[in-house]
PDB file of N, CA, C and O in Angstrom:
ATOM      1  N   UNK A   1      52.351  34.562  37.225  1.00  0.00           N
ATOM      2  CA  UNK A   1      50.993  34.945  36.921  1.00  0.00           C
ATOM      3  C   UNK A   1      50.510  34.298  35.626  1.00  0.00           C
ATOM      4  O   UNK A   1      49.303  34.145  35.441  1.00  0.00           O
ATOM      5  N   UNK A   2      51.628  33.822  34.512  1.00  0.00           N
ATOM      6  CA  UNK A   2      51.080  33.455  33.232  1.00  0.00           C
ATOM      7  C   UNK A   2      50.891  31.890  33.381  1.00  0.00           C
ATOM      8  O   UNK A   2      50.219  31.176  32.636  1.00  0.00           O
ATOM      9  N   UNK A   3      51.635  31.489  34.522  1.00  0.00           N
ATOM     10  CA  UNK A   3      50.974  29.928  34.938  1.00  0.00           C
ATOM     11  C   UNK A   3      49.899  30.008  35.227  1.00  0.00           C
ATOM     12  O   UNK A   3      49.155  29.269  34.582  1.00  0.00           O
ATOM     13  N   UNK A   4      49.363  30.728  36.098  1.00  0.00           N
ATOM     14  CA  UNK A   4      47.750  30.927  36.729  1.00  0.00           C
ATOM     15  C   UNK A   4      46.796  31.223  35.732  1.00  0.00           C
ATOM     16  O   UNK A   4      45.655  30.769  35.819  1.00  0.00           O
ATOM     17  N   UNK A   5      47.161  31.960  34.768  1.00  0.00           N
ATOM     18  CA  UNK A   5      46.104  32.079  33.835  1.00  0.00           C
ATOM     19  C   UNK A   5      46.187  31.156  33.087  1.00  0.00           C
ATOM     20  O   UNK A   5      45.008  30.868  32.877  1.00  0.00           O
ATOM     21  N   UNK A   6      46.748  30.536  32.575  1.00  0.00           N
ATOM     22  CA  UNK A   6      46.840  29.356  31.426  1.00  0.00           C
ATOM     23  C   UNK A   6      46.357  28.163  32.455  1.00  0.00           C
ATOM     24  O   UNK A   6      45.498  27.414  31.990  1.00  0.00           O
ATOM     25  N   UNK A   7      46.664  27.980  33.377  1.00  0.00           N
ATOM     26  CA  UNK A   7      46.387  26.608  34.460  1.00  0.00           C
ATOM     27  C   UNK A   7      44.604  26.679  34.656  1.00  0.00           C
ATOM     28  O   UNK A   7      43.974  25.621  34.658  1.00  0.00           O
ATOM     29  N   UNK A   8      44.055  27.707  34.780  1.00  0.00           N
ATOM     30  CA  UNK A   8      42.178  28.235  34.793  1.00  0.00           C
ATOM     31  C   UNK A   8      41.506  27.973  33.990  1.00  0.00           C
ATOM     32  O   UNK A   8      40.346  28.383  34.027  1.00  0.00           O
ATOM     33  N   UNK A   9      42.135  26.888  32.543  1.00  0.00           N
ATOM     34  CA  UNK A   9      41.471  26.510  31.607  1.00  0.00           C
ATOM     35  C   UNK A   9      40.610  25.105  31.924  1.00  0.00           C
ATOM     36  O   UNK A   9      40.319  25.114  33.120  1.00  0.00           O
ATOM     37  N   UNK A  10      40.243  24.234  31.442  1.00  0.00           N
ATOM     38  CA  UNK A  10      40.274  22.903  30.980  1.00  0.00           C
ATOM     39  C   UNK A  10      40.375  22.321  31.816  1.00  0.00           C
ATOM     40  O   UNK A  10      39.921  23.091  32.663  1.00  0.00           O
ATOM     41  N   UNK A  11      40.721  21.208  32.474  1.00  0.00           N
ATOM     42  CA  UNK A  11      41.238  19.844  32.988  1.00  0.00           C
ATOM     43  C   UNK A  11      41.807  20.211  34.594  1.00  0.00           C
ATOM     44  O   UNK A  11      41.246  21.166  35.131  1.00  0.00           O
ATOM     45  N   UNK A  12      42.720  19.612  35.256  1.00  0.00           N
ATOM     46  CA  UNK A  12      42.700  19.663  36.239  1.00  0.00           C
ATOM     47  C   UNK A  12      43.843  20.828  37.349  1.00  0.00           C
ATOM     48  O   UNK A  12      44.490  20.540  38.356  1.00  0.00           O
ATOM     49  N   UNK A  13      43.691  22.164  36.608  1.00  0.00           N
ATOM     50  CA  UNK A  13      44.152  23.242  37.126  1.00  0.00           C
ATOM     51  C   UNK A  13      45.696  23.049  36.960  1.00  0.00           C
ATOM     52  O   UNK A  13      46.439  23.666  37.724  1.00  0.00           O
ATOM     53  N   UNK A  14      46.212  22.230  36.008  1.00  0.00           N
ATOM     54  CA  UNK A  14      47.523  22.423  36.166  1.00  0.00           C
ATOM     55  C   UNK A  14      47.908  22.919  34.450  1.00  0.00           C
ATOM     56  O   UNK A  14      47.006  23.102  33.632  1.00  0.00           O
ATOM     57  N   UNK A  15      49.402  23.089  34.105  1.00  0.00           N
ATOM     58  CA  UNK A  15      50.030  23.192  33.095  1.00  0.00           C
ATOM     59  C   UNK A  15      50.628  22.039  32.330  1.00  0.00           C
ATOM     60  O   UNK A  15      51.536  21.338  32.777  1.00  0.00           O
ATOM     61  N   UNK A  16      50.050  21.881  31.121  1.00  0.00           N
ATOM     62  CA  UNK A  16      50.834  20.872  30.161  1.00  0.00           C
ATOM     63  C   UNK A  16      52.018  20.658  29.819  1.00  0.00           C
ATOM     64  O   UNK A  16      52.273  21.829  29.539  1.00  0.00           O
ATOM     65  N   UNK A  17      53.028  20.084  29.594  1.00  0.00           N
ATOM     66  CA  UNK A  17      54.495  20.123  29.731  1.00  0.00           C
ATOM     67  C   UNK A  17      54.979  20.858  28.539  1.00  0.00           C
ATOM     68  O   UNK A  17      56.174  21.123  28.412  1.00  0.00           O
ATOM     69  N   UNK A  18      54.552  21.019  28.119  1.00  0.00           N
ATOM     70  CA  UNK A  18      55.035  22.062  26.773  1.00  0.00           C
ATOM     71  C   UNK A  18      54.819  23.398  27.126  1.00  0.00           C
ATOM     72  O   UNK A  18      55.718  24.156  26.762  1.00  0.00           O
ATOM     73  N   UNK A  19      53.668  24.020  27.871  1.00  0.00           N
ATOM     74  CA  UNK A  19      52.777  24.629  28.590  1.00  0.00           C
ATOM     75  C   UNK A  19      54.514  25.553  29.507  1.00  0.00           C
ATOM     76  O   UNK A  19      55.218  26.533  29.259  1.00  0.00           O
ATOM     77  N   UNK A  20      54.474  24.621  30.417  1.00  0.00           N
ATOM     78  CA  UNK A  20      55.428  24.942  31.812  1.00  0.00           C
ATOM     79  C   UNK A  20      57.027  25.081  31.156  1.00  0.00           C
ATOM     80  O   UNK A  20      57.784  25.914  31.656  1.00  0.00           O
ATOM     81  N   UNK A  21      57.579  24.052  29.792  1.00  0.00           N
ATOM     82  CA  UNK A  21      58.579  24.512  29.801  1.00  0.00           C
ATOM     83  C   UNK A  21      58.561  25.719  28.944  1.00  0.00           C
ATOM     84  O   UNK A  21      59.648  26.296  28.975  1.00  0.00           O
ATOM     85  N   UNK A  22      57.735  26.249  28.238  1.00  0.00           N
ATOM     86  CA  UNK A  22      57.450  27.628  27.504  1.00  0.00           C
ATOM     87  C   UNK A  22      57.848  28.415  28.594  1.00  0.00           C
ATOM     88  O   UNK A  22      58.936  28.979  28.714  1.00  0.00           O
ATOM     89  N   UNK A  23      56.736  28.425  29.528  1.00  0.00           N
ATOM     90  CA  UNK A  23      57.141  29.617  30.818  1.00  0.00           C
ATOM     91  C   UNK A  23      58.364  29.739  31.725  1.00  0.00           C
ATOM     92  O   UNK A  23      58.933  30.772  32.078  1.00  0.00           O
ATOM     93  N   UNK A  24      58.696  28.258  32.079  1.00  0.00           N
ATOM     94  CA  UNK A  24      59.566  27.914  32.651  1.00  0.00           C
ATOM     95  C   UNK A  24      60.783  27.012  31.908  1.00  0.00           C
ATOM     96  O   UNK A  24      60.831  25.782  31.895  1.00  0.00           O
ATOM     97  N   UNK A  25      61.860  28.037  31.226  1.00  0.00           N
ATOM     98  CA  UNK A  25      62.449  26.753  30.033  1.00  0.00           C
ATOM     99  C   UNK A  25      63.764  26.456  31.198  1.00  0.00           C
ATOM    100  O   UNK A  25      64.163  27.074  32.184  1.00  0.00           O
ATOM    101  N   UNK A  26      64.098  25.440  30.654  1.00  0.00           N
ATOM    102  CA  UNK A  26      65.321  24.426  31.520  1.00  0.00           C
ATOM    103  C   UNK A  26      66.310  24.901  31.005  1.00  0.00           C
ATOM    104  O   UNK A  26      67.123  24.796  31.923  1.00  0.00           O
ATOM    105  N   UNK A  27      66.924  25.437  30.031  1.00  0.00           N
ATOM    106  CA  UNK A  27      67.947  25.917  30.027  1.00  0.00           C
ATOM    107  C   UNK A  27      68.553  27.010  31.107  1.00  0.00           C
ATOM    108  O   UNK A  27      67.986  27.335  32.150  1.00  0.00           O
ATOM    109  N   UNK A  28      69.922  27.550  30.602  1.00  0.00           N
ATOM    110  CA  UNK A  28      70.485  28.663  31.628  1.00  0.00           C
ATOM    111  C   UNK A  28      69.458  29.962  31.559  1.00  0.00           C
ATOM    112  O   UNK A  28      68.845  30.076  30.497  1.00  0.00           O
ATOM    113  N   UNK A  29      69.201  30.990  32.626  1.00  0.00           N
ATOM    114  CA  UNK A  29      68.765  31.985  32.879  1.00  0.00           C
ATOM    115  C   UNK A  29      69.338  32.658  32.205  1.00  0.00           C
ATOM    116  O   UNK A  29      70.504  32.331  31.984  1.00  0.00           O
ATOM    117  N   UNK A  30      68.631  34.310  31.353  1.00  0.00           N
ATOM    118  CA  UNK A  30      69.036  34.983  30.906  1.00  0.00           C
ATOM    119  C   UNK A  30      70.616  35.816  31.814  1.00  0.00           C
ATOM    120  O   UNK A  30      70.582  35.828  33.045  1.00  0.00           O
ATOM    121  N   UNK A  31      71.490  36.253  31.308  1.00  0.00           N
ATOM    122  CA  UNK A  31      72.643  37.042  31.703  1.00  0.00           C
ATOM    123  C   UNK A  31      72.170  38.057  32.357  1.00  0.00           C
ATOM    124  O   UNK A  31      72.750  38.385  33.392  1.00  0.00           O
ATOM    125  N   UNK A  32      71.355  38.574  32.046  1.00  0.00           N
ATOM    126  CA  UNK A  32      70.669  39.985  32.865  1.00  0.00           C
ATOM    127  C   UNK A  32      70.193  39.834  33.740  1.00  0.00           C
ATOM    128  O   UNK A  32      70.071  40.790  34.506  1.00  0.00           O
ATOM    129  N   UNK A  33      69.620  38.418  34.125  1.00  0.00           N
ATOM    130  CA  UNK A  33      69.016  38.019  35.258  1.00  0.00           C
ATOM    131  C   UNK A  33      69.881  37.321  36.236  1.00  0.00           C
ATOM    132  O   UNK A  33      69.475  36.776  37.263  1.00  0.00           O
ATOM    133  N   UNK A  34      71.132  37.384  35.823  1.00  0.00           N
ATOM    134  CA  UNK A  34      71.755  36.850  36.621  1.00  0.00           C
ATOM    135  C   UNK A  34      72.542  35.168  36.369  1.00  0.00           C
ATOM    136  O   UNK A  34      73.231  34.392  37.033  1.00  0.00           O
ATOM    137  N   UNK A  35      72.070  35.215  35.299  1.00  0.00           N
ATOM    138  CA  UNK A  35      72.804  34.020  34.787  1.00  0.00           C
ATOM    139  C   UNK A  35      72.490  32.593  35.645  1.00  0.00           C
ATOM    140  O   UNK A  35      71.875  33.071  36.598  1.00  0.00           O
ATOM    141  N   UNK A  36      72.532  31.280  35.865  1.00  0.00           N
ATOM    142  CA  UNK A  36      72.426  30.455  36.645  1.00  0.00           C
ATOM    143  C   UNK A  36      71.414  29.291  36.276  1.00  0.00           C
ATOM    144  O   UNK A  36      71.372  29.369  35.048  1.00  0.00           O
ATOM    145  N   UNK A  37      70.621  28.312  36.637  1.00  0.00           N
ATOM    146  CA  UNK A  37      69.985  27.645  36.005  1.00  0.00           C
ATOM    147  C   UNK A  37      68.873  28.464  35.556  1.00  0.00           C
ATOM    148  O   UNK A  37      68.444  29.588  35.817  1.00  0.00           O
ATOM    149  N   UNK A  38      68.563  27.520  34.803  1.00  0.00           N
ATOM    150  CA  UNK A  38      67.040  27.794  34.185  1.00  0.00           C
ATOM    151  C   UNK A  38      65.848  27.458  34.828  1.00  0.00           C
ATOM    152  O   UNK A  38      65.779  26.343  35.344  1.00  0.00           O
ATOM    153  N   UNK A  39      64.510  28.527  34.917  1.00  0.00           N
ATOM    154  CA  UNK A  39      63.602  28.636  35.946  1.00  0.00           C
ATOM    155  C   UNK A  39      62.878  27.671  36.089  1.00  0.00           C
ATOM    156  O   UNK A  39      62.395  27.508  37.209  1.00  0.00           O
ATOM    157  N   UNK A  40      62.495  26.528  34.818  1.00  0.00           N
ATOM    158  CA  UNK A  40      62.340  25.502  35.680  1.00  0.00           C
ATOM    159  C   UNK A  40      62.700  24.709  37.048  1.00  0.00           C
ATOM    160  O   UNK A  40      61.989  24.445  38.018  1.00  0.00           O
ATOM    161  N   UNK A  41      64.328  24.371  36.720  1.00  0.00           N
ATOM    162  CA  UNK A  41      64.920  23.762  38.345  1.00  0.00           C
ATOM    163  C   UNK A  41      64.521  24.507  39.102  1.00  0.00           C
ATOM    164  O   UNK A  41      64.009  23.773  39.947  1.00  0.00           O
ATOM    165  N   UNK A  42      64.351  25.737  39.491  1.00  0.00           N
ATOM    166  CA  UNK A  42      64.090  27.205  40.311  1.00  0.00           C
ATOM    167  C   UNK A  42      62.453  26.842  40.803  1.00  0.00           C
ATOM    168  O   UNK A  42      62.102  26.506  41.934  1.00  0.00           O
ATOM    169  N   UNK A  43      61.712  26.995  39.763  1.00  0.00           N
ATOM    170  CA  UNK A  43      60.617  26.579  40.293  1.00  0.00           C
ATOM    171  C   UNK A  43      60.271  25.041  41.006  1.00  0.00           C
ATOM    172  O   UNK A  43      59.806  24.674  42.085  1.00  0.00           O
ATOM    173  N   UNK A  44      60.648  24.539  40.074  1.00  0.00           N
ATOM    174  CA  UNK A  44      60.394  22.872  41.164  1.00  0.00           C
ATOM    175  C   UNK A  44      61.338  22.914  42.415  1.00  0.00           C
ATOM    176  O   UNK A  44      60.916  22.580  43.522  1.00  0.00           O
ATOM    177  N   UNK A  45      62.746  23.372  42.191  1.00  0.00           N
ATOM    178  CA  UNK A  45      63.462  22.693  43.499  1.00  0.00           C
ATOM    179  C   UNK A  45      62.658  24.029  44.546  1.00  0.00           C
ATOM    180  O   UNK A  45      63.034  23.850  45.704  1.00  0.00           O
ATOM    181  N   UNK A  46      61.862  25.048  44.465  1.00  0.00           N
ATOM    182  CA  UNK A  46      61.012  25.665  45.520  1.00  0.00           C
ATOM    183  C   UNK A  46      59.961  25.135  45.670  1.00  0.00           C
ATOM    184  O   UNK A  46      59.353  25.563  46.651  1.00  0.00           O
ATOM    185  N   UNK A  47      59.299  24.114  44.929  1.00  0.00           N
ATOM    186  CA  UNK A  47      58.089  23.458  45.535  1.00  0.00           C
ATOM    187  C   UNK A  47      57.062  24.750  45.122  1.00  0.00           C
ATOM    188  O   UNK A  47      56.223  24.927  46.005  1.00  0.00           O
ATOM    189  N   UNK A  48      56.961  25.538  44.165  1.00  0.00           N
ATOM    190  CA  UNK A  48      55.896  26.253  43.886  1.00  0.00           C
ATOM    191  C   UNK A  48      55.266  25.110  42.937  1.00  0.00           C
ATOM    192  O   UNK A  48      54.192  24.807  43.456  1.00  0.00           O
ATOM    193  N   UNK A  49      55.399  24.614  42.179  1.00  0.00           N
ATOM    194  CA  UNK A  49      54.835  23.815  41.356  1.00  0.00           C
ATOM    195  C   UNK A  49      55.734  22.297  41.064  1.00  0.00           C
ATOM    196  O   UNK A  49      56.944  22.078  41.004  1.00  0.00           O
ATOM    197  N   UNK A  50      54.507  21.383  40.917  1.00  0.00           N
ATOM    198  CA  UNK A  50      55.373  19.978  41.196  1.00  0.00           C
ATOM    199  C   UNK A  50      54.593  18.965  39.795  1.00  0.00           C
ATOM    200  O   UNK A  50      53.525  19.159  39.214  1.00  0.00           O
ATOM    201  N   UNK A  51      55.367  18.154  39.648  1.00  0.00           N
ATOM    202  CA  UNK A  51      54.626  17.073  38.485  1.00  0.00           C
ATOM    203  C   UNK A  51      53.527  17.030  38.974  1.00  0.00           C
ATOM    204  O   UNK A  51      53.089  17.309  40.090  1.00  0.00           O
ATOM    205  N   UNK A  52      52.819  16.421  37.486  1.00  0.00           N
ATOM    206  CA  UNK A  52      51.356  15.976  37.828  1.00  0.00           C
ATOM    207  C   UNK A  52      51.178  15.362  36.582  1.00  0.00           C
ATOM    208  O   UNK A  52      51.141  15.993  35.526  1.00  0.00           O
ATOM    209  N   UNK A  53      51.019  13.642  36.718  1.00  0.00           N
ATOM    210  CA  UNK A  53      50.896  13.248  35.725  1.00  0.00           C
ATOM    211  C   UNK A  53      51.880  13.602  34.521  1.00  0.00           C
ATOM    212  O   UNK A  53      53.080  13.327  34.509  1.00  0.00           O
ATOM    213  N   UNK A  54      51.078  14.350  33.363  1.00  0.00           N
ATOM    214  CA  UNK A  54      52.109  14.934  32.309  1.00  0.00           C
ATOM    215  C   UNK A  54      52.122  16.047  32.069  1.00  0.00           C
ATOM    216  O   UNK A  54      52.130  16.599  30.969  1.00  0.00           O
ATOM    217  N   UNK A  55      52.127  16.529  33.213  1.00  0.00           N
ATOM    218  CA  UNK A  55      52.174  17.984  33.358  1.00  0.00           C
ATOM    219  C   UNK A  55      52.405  19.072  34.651  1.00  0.00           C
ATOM    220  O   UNK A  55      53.567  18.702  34.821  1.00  0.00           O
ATOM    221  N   UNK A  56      52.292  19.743  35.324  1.00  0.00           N
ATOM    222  CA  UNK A  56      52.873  20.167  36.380  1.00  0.00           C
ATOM    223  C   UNK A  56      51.424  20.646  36.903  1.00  0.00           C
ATOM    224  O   UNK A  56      50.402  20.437  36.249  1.00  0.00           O
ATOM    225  N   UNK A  57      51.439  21.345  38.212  1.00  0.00           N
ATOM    226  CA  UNK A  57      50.517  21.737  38.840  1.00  0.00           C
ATOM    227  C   UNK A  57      51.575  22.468  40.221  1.00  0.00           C
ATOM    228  O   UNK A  57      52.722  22.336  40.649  1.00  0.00           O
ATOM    229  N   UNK A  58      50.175  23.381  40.567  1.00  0.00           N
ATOM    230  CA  UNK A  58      50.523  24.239  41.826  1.00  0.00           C
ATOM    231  C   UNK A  58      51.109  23.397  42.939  1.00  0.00           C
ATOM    232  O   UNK A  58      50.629  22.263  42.965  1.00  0.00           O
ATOM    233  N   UNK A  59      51.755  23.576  43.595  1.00  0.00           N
ATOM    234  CA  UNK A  59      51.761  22.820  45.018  1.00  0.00           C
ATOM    235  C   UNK A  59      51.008  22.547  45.494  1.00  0.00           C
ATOM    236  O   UNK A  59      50.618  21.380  45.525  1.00  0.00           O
ATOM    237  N   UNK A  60      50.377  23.656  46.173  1.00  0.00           N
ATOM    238  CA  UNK A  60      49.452  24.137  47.236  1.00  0.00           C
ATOM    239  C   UNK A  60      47.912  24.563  47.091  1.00  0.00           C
ATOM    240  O   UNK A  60      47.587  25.746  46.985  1.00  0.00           O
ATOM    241  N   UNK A  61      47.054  23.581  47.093  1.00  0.00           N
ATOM    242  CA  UNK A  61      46.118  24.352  46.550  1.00  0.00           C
ATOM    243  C   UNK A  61      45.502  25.718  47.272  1.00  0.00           C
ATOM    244  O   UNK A  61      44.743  26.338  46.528  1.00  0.00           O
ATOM    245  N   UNK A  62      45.654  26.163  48.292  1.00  0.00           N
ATOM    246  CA  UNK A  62      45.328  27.559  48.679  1.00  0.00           C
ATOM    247  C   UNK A  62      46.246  28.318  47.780  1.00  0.00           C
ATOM    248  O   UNK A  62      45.728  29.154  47.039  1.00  0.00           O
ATOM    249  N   UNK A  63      47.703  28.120  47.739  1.00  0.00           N
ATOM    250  CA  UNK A  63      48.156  29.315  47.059  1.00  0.00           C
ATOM    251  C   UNK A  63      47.138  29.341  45.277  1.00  0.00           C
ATOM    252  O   UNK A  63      46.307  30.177  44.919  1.00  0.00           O
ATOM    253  N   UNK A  64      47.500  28.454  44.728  1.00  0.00           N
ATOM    254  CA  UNK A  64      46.778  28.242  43.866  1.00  0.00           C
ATOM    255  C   UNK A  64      45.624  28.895  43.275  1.00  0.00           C
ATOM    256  O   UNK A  64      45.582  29.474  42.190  1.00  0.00           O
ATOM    257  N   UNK A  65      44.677  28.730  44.137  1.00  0.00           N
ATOM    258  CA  UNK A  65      43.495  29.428  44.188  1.00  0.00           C
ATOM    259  C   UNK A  65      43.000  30.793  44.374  1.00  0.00           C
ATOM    260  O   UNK A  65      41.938  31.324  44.048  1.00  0.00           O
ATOM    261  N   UNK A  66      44.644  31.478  45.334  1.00  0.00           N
ATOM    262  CA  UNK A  66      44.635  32.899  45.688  1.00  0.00           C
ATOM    263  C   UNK A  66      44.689  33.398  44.091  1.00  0.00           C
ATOM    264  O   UNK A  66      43.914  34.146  43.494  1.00  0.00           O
ATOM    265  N   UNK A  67      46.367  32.431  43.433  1.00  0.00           N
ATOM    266  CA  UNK A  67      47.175  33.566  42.403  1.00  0.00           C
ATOM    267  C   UNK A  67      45.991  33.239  41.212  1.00  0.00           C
ATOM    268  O   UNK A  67      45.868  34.160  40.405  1.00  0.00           O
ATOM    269  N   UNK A  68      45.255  32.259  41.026  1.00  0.00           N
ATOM    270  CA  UNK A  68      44.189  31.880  39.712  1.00  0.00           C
ATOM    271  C   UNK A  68      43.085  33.223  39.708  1.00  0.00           C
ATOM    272  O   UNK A  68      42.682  34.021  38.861  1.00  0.00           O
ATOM    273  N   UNK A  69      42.824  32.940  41.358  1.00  0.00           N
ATOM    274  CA  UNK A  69      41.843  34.067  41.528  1.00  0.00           C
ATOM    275  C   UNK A  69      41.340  35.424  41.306  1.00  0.00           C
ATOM    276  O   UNK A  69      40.257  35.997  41.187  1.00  0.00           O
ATOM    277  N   UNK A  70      42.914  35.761  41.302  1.00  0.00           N
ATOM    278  CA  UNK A  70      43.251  36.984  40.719  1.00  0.00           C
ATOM    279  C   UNK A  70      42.914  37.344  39.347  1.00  0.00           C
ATOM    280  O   UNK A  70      42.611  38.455  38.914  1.00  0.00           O
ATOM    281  N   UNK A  71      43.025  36.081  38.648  1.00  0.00           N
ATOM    282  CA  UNK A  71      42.951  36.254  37.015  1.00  0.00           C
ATOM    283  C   UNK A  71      41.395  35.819  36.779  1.00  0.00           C
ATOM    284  O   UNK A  71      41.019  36.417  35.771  1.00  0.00           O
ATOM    285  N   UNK A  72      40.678  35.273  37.138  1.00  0.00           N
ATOM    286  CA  UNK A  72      39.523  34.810  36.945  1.00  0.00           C
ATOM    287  C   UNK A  72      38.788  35.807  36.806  1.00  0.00           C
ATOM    288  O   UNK A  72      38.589  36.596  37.730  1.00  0.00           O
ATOM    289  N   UNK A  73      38.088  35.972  35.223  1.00  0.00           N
ATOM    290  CA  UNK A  73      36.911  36.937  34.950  1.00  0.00           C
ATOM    291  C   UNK A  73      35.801  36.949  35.833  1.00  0.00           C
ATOM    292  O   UNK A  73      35.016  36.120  35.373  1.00  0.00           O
ATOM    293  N   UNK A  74      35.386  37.385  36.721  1.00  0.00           N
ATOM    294  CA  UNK A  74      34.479  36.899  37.455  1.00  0.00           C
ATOM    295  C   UNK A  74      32.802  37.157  36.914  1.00  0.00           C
ATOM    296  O   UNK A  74      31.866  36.506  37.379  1.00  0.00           O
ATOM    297  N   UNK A  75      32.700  37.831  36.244  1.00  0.00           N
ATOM    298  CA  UNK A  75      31.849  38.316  35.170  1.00  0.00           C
ATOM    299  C   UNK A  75      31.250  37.404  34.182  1.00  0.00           C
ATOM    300  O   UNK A  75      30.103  37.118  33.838  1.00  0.00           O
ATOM    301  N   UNK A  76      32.319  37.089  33.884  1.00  0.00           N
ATOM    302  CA  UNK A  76      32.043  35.910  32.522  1.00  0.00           C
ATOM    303  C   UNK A  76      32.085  34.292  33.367  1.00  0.00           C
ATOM    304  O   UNK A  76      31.734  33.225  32.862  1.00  0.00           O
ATOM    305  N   UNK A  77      32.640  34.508  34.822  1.00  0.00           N
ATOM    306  CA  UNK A  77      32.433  32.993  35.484  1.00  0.00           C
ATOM    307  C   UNK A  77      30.765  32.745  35.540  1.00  0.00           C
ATOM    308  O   UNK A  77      30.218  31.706  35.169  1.00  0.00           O
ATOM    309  N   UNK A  78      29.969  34.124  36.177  1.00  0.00           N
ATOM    310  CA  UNK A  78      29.121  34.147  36.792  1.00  0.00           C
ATOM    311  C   UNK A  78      27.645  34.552  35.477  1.00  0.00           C
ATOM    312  O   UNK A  78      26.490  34.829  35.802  1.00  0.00           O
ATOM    313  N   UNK A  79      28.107  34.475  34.241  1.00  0.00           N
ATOM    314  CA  UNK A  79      27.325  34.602  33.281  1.00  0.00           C
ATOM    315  C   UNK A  79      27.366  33.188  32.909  1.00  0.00           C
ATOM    316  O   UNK A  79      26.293  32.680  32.585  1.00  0.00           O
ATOM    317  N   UNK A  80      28.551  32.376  32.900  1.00  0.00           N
ATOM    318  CA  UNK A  80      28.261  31.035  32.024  1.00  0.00           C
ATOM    319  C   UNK A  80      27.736  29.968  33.271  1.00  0.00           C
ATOM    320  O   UNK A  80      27.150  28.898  33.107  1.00  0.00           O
ATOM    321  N   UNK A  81      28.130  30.599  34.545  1.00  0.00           N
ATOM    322  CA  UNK A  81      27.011  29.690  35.555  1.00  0.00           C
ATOM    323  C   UNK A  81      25.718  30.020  36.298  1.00  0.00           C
ATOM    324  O   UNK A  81      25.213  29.294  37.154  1.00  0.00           O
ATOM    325  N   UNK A  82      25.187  31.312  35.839  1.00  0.00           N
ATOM    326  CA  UNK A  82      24.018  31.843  35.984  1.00  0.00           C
ATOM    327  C   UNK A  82      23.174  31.400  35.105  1.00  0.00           C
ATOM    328  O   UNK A  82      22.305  30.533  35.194  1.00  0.00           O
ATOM    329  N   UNK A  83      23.698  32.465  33.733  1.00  0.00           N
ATOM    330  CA  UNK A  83      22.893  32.824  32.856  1.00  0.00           C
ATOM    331  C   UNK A  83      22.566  32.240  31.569  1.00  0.00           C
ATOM    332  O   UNK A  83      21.869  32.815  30.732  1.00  0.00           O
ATOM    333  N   UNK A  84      23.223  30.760  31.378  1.00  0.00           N
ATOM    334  CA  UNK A  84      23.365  29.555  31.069  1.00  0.00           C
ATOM    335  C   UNK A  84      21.648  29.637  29.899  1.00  0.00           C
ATOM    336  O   UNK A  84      20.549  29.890  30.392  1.00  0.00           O
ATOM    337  N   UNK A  85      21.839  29.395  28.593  1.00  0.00           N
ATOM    338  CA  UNK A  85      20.828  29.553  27.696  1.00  0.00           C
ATOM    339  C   UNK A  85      20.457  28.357  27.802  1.00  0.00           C
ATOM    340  O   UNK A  85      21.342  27.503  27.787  1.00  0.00           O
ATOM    341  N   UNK A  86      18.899  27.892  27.954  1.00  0.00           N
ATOM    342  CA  UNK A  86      17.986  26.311  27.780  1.00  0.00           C
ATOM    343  C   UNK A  86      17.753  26.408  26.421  1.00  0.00           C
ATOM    344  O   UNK A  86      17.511  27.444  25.801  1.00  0.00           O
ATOM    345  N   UNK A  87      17.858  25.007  25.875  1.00  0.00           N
ATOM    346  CA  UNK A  87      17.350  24.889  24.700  1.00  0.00           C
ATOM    347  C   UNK A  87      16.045  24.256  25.328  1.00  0.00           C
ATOM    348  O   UNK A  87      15.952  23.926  26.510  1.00  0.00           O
ATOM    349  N   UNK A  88      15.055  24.133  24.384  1.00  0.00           N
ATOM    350  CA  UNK A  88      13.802  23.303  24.495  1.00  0.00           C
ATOM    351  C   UNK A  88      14.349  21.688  24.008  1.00  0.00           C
ATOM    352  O   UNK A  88      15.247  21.405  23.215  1.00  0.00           O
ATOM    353  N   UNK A  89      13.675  21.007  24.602  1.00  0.00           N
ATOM    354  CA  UNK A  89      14.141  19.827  24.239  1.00  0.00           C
ATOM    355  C   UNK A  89      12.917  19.065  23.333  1.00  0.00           C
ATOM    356  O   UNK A  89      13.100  17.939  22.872  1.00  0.00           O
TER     357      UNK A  89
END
């Protein structure tokens, strides 16, 4: 879920590589979790999220769009593309 919200910013819906290994670090998995790689390999070798450029992105864009969707203010989407202030020119 903290990929989806950070990915809803800016540029082209994905995560910056500093971004993805924060969330997803490459080292070993915590002991409590079971110990084993680190959730990066986990996430890429499942194909939830794949390179992109220099940075990663969703697979799929339907899933994508479901889990973003969820997080998207829809309030504040629909104020900065409604209600949009004119200057006089």
């Amino acid at each position: 879920h903290e990929a989806a919200r950070r990915s809803l910013g800016p540029g082209q819906g994905g995560l910056e590589r500093a971004e993805f290994e924060e969330l997803f670090p490459w080292g070993p998995a915590p002991a409590h979790l079971g110990g084993g790689t680190g959730w990066a390999s986990a996430v890429l070798a499942e194909g939830l999220l794949v390179p992109a450029g220099t940075g990663y992105r969703f697979a799929h864009e339907e899933f994508a769009d479901w889990i973003q969707g969820v997080h998207l203010d829809l309030d504040e989407a629909l104020r900065a593309l409604v209600h949009t202030r004119r200057t006089a020119d």
